[in-house]
N, C-alpha and C positions, 0 to 999 in steps of 0.2 A: 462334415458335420459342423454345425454354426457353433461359433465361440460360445455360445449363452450355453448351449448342451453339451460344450465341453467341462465347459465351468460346472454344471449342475453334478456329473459324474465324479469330475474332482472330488466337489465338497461330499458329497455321499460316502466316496470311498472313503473318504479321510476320516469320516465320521465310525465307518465301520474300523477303521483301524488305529481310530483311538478305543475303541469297546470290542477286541479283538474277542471276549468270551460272551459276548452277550447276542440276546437274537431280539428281531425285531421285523414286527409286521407293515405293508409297504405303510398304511394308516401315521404307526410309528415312526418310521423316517419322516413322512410329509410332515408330522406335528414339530421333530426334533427341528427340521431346516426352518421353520414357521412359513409353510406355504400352505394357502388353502384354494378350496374352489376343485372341478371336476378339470379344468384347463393343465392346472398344477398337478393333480395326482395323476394325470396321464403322463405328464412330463416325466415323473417319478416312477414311478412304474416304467417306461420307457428306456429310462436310464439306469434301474435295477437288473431289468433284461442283459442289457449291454454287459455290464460286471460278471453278473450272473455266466454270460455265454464265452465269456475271456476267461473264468475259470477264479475270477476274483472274491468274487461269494458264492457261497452255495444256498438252496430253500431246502427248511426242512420238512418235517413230514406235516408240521400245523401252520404248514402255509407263512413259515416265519423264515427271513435272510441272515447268516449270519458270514462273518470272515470265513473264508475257503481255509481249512485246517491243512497247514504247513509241516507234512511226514516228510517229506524228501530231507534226506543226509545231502550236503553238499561238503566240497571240498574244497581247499584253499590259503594262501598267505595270509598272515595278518599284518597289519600294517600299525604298529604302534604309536600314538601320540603323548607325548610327553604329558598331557595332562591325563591320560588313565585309558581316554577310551581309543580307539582304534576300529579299522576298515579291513576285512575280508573280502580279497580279490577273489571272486571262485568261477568267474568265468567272461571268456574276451570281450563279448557284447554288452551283456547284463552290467548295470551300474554296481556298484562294490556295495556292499553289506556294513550296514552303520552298527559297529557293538558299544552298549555302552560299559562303563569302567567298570561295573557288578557285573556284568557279561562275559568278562575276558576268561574266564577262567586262570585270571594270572600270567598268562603268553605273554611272549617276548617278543620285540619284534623280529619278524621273519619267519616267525614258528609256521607249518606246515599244521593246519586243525581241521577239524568237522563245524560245523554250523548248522544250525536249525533257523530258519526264518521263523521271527516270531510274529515282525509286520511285513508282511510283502510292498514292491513298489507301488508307486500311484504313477503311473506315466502319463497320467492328464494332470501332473503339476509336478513333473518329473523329480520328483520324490524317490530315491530308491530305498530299497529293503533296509531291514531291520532284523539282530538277530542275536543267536546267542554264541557262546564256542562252548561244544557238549564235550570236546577230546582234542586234546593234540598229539599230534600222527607221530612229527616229526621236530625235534628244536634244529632251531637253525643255529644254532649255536653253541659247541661244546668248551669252548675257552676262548677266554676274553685278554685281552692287555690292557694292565691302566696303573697307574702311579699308587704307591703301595702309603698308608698311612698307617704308623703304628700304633697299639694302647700301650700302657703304662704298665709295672706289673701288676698293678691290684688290678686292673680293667682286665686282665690277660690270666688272671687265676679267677676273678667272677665271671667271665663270659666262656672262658676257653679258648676262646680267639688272640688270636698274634697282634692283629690288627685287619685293616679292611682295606680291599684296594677299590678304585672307582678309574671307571674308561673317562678316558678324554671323548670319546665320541659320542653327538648328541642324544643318539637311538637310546646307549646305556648307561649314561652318566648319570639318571636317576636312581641307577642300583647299586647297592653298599655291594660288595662280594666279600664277606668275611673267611679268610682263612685261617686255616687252626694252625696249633703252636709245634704242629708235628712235622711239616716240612720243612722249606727253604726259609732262611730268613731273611727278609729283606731289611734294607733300611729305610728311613724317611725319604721320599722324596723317589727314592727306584723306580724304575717301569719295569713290571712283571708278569709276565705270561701266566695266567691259573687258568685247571682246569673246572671246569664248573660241576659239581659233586651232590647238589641241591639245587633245584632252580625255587624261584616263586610260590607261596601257598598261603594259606589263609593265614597261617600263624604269623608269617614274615614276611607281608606283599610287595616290597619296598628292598627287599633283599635277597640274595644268593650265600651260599656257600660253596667255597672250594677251595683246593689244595696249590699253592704256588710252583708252579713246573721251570721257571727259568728265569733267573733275573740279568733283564736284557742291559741293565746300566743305572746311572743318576739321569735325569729328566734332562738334564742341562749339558751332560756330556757329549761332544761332537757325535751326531750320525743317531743317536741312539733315538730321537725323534722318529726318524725314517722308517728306523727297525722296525718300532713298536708297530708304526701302520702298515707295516707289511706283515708281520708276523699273526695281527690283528686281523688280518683278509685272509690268514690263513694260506700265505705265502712263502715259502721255506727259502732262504737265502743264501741256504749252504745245501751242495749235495749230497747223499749220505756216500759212504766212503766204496761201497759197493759199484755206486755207478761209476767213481770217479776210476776205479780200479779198469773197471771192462769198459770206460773209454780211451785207456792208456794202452788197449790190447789192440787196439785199431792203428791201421795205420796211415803213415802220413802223406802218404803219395797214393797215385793211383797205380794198381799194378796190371801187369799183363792179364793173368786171370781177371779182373775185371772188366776191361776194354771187350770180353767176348760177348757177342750177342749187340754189341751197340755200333752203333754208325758214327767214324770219326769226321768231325766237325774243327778238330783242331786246327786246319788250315783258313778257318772261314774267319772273317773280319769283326770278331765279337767283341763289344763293351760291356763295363757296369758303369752303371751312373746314378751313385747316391749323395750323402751328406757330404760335407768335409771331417765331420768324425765320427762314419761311419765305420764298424770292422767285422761287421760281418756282410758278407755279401749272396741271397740268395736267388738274385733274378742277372739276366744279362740279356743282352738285345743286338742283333742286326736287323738291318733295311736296306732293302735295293730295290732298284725301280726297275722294272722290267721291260722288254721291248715293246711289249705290250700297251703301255702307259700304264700296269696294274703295277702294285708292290707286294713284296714278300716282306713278310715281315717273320722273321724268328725270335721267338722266349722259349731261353734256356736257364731252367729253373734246377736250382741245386740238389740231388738225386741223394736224400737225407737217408730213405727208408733201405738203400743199398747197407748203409753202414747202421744204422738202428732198425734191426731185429723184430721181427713181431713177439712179446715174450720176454724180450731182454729186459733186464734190470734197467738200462738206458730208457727204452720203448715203457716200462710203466711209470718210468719218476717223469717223464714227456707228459704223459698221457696223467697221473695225476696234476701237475701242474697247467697242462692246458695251454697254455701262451706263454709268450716273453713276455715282462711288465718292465717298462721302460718308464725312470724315475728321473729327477732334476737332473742328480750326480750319479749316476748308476743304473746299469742294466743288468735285472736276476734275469738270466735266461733261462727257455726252456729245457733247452739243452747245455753239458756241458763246453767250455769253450775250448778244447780240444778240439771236437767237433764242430762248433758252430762259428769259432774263427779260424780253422786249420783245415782241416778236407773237407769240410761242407761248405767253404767258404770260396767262390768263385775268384781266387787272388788272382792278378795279374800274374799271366805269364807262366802258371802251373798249368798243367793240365788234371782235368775235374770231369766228374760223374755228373748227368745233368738228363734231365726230361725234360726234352723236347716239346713246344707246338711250334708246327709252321704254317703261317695261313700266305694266301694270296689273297689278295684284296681292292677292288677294283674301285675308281674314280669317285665312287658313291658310300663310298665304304662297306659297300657287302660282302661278307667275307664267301668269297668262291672257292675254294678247298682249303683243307685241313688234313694236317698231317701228323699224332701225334708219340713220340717212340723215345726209347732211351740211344742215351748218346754221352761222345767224351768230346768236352770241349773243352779252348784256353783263350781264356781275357786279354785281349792285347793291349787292352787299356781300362784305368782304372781312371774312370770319369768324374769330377764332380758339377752337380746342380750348379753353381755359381758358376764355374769354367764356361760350362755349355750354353749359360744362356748369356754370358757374356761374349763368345765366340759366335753366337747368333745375332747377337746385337752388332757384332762388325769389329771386336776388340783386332785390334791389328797384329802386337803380339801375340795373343792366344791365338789365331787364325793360320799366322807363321809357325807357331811351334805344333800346332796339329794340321798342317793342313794337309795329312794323307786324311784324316778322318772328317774334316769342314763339310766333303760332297755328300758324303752318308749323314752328317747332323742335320742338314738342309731336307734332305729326304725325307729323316726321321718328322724335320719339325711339319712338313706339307702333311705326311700321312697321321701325324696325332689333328692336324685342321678335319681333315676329312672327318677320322671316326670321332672326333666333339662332335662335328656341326650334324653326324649322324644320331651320336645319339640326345642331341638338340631337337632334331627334328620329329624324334618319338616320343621326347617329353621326359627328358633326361633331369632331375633337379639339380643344379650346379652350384652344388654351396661352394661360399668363398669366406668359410670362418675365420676370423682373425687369429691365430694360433701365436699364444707367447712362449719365449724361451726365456727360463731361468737362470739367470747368470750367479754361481755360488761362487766361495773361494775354498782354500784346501781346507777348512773345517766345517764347512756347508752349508756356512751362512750366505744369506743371497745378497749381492751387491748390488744389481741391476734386472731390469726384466724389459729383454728386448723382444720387439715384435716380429714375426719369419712371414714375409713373402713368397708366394707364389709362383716361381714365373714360368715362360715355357717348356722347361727340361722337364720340370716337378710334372708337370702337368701332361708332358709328352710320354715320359713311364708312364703314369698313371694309368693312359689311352691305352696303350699297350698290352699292361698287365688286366684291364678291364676286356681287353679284346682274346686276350689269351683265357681267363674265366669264364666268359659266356661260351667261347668255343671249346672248351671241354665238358661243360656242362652239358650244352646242346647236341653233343657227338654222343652222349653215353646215356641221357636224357633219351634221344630217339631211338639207341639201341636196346633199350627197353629191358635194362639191367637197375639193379639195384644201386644207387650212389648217392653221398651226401652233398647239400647245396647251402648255400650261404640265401636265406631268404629274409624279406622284408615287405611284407602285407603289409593291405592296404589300413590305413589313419583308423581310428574308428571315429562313428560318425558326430559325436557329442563333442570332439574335441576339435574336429573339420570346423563344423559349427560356428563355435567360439572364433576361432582362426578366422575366419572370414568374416565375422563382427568387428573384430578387431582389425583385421585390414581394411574393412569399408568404414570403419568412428574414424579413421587416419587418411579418407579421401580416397584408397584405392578401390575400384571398380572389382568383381569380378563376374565373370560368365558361367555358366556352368550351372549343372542339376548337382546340389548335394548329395545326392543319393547316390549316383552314379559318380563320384570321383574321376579323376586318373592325373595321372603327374605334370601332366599339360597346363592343368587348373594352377596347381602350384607355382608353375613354372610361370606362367604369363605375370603371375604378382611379385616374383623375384625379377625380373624383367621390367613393371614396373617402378621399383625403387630402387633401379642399378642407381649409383653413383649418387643418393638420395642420403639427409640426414638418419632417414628410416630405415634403410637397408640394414646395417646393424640387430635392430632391433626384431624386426622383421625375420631376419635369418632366424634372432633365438627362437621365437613364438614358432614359426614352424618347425625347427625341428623337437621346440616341445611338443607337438601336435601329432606328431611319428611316432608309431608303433619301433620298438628296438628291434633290430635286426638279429637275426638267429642261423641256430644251423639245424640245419631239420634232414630227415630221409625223404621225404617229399617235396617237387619242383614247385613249389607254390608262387615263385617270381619273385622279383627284387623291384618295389613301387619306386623308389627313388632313384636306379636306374631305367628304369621304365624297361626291365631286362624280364625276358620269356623264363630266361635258364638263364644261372647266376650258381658259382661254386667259388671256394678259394682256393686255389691251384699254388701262388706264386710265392709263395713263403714258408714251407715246411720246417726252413730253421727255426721261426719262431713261432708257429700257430703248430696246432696238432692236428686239428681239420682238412689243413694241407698236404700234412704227412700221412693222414690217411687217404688221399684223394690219390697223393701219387704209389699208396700199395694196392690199391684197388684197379688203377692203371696197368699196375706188373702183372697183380694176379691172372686181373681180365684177358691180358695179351699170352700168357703162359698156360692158363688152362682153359679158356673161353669161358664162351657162356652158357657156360654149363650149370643144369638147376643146382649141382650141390655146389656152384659157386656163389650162386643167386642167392640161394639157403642161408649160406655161413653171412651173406652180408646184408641179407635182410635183417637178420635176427640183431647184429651187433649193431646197427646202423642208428638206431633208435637212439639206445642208451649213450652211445658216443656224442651225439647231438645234444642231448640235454646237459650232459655233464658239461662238454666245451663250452657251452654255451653260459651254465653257472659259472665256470672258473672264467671266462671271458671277462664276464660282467665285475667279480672280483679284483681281477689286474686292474680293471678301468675304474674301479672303487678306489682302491691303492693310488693309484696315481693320480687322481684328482684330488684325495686329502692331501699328497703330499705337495702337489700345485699350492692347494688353501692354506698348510701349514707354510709356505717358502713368500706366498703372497704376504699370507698377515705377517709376517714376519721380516719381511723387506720394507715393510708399513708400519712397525712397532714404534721407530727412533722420530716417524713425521705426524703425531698425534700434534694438532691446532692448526696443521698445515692445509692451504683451500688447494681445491684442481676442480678443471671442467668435467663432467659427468654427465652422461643422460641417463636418464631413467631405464632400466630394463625389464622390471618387473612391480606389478603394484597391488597390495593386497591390504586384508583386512584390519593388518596391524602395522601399514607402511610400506614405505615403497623400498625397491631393492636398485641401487644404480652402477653403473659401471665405469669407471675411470678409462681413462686411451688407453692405457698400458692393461687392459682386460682384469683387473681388481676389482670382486664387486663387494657390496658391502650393502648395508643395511640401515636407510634412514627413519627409524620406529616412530611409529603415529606418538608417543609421547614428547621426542624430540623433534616434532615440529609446531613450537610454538607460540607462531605468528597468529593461528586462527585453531578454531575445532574443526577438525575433518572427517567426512566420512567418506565410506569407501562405494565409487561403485561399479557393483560385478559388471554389470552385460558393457558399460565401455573401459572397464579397465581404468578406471581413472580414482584420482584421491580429489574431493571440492572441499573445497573452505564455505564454512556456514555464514560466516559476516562479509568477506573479503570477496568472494566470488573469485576466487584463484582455484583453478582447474591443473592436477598436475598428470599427466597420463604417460603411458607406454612412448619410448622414444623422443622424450622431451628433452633438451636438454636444459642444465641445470647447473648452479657453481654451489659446490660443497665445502664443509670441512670435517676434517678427521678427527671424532674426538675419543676413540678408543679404538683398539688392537689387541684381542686379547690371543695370545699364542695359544695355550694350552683347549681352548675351545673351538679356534679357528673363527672366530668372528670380530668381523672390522662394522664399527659404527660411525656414520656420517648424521651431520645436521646440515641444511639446506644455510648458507651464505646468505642473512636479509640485507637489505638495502636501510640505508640509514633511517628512511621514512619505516618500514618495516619493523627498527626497533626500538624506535620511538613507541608507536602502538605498540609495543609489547609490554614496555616499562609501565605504560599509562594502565593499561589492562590490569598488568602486577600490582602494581600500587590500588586499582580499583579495586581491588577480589582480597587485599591485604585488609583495604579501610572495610569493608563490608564483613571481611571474617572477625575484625575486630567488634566492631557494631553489632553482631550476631552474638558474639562470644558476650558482649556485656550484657544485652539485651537476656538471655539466656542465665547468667548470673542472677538479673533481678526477679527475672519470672520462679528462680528456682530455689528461693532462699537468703539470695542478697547478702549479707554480712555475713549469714552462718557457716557460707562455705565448705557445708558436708556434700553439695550438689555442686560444688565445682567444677568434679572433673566430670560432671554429666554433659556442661560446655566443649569440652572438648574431644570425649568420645564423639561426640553431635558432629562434629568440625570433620573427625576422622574418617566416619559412615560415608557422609556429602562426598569428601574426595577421592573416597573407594568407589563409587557408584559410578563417578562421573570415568574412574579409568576403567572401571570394569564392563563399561560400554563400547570400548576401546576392547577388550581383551576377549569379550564373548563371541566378539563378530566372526 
């Protein structure tokens, strides 16, 4: 359809969806657009149809069109913005639901609600919906943690309130949470756990009520930062005393009664190869190359669900908590460390419970058979990343001090070549994020932030354990049983889009039907900017552009591995996904597949996946604020300090940049002011109105630090001008000084002159001007 007929539809619809109650004959439209002539109202009429047949308007019975009447209940998150109004997500395709701040019915962010569209999309100006929230289903949130501020006692006998606490986190730091004088008391300054008792409502929109449940410390006391954001994610840091009891009743070796039924493996040449301070260890690995020129490759993965119970008090405080959450100074496990450093731990030189895969795998890396069973195996060596890839690299001592194990590391490193450049070859996306390490001291303050490398060992697991999940998934996937998978669908298409606007405004080419996707597409543009100022930058924009990866009872495939069938098998210590993958393995093998097997794990299989998949995304909340709180905060003592930066993100109120050391921070459209900037969407870029300075995605840039604020987690940078650059700023200042003054008197005499009762009309006048001009900044 030609542009001009998309456009006429456009404006029509928009038309009907600004007069969402009113009807109108075709006559009436053609008069509202001011089109005339027999030419024009065919147009019109033509492009009524169109709306009409999409389901966008309806005709009534006098031959009159009005808005198609919006009865469907929809469901969905809401997405809350600090200034009132918020986005209801209520389905994967469809663009989110605009509500505005009379809309919200009060919801918080995260709230689970109903919605009524009150304006539907316009996808001829890709416009999406509009709407209300009629009910909230579900709160996302029953207690909060936030620094407790007290009243007075006369505040505390007129309100009945103790005082009010408020979250450090941005979502709810606009809400007062008053608690009354009947609980816990805190003091000035405490961070406090309350449970929320009142939410939101017309009388108090701006406020909560509730009762204080735990006061975790003073704000400033060592550790107690950490707490607050874990306890905040809904993260328990202690076990209750129950589990800790019925993991004391296990025991610490493996016994005879358990070795029955499995295949010993003890004699075979097994490693683990992780951190250097790592302590728990749940995967382990041999390679041998066979006569054949194929290799065997075995993962033997720590057999968690022998010793945690379906049922047990162990198996539900797992199963509530969902994952390990791994922090700067500290790891809350899922499990207790009895457990998860003691028998579930593949230590050197004990012998351990462990599920097996054993695949062979030939020159091309196809995996030709698979084997998968329970077994008792022992570590004969406890490897580390550093060791190994410096033993590959030819370190002389390390070579000598392992060199029963050097012929098998060599193996290892050919056969991790193979299955890369395999799954290279289907269109594998091989991020190469730059990951920082926190360096604190023993009171938690961070001294350093060092950056971790990648190198072959890392990357040779990786293979491995990536080769051992597709192969269980694919085994029990074709056995046409009930099992859960770790999936990752495909981008959706609005954000593809962008992503490849954005890599072709920055020179890269791509090939490819939008419509039709696949990871190849991706892959050729990471490919493109290997070794490039843009790579960087590039990495972030796509993986903002990715759907988040889940765990579902459906094979729906892994886009970023460009994998058929994708499960997590190799970590049961600390995922729960895994720990169900490997009871579903025992069951399957012990009572087959049988329908009331099929039955019992169809039915739980669902709900296991949604929940893992919430509390997933919480650990990964957790430890990213505590990342942002250890950053800003390593950054508090260097405020005026400059460093190189590029840009990583650019928006409508400023651009967002990143420092070497992975620090980002925030240089706001007010604190850049060399010129007025505006902002634009489709290339991602910030221009200067007089200056003609362009500053875009992956630019790089010299900054300086002029605040860190701890308690909010935000660092602000201003761009380093050049001497000539602030020159012109002085000159400007002094411009816009002598002109407010000239104004101001000007204004004086127009308004009374010596009487001075219209004085301060001058300077309200002054105040308006400089609202308006930031509030053009602020609206965008």
């Amino acid at each position: 359809m030609p542009d001009k007929e998309n456009k006429l539809i456009s404006d029509i619809l928009e038309f009907f969806r600004s007069n969402p109650d009113r009807r109108y004959t075709s006559e009436q439209v053609e008069d509202s657009l001011r089109m005339h002539g027999s030419s024009a109202f065919k147009r019109v009429v033509k492009a009524l149809a169109v709306l009409e047949g999409e389901g966008k308007i309806t005709l009534t019975n006098k031959d009159e069109f009005r808005m198609a009447t919006q009865t469907q209940v929809l469901e969905g998150v809401f997405k809350a913005n600090e200034k009132g109004f918020g986005f209801v997500r209520y389905d994967e395709v469809e663009p989110d639901a605009f509500i505005m701040r009379d809309n919200t019915l009060h919801a918080v962010n995260g709230d689970e609600v109903e919605i009524q569209i009150t304006k539907p999309s316009n996808p001829w100006d890709d416009k999406g919906p509009e709407g209300k929230i009629t009910k909230i289903i579900e709160r996302s949130v029953t207690k909060l943690v936030g620094e407790f501020h007290p009243y007075s006692d006369a505040q505390v006998k007129k309100s009945g309130h103790y005082g009010y606490v408020q979250s450090h986190e941005k979502r709810f730091s606009t809400y007062m949470i008053f608690i009354s004088d009947k609980g816990l008391h805190p003091q000035m300054g405490d961070m406090v756990q309350v449970s929320i008792d009142e939410y939101p409502n017309d009388s108090h929109p701006q406020s909560m009520e509730g009762t204080a449940l735990e006061i975790i410390g003073n704000k400033n006391d060592p550790g107690v930062d950490i707490i607050s954001i874990v306890l905040d994610n809904g993260i328990n840091p202690e076990f209750p005393q129950e589990v800790l009891d019925a993991a004391e009743q296990i025991p610490d070796h493996v016994t005879e009664e358990d070795r029955e039924g499995r295949r010993d493996l003890t004699k075979n040449t097994v490693i683990t190869i992780d951190g250097d301070d790592s302590k728990d260890f749940d995967d382990a690995v041999e390679v041998e190359k066979l006569p054949n020129g194929h290799f065997h490759l075995g993962v033997h993965i720590a057999d968690v669900t022998h010793y945690v119970r379906e049922g047990s008090p162990i198996d539900e405080e797992a199963y509530k908590r969902g994952t390990s959450t791994y922090l700067v100074d500290r790891v809350i496990p899922m499990l207790p460390f009895r457990l998860s450093n003691g028998i579930c731990s593949l230590n050197p030189g004990e012998d351990r419970l462990a599920l097996t895969c054993e695949m062979e795998i030939d020159e091309n890396g196809d995996i030709l058979t698979q084997d998968i069973f329970p077994s008792v195996i022992q570590s004969k060596y406890r490897m580390t990343y550093n060791n190994v890839n410096e033993i590959l690299k030819g370190d002389v001592e390390l070579n000598e001090e392992y060199a029963a194990l050097v012929p098998m590391l060599k193996d290892m490193a050919d056969l991790h070549k193979i299955l890369f450049d395999k799954r290279h070859e289907r269109g594998a996306i091989d991020f190469e994020e730059t990951e920082a390490q926190i360096i604190v001291d023993e009171n938690g303050k961070p001294i350093d932030i060092k950056l971790r490398n990648r190198g072959t060992s890392e990357r040779m697991i990786e293979s491995f354990m990536l080769a051992a999940n597709e192969t269980v998934a694919k085994h029990y996937n074709l056995s046409h049983v009930p099992f859960l998978y770790r999936v990752h669908e495909k981008p959706e298409q609005e954000k593809v889009k962008n992503f490849f606007e954005f890599v072709a405004a920055i020179g890269v080419e791509v090939k490819g039907n939008i419509k039709d996707i696949t990871p190849k597409m991706f892959q050729n543009v990471l490919a493109k900017v290997t070794d490039t100022p843009e790579e960087a930058v590039v990495t972030i924009m796509l993986l903002r552009s990715m759907q988040q990866a889940r765990y579902s009872d459906q094979a729906l495939g892994h886009f970023g591995l460009a994998a058929k069938y994708y499960t997590h098998f190799t970590s049961p210590i600390r995922r729960y996904p895994d720990l169900i993958v490997h009871r579903m393995i025992h069951e399957y093998a012990e009572f087959g597949f049988t329908d009331k097997e099929k039955d019992k794990w169809k039915e739980k299989l669902s709900p296991i996946a949604d929940h893992t998949s919430s509390r997933e995304r919480k650990s990964i909340d957790a430890e990213r604020a505590v990342d942002d709180l250890k950053k800003t905060e390593y950054m508090e003592d260097k405020v005026g300090e400059e460093f190189d930066a590029v840009v990583s993100s650019v928006t409508s109120f400023g651009m967002f940049i990143q420092l070497e050391n992975t620090v980002e921070g925030l240089i706001h459209i007010s604190n850049m002011k060399d010129d007025y900037y505006e902002f634009d969407e489709k290339s991602m870029s910030m221009h200067g109105r007089s200056n003609g300075k362009i500053f875009k995605v992956g630019q790089p840039i010299k900054v300086k630090l002029i605040r860190a604020d701890v308690e909010q987690r935000k660092i602000d940078f201003e761009r380093v001008l050049t001497p000539e650059e602030e020159e012109q700023v002085k000159k400007r200042e002094e411009e816009f000084k002598k002109r407010r003054a000239s104004h101001s008197r000007s204004t004086f005499r127009n308004k009374g002159g010596k009487g001075g009762n219209n004085h301060r009309g001058g300077g309200h006048g002054r105040s308006n001007n400089n609202h308006k001009r930031r509030g053009k900044y602020e609206s965008r």
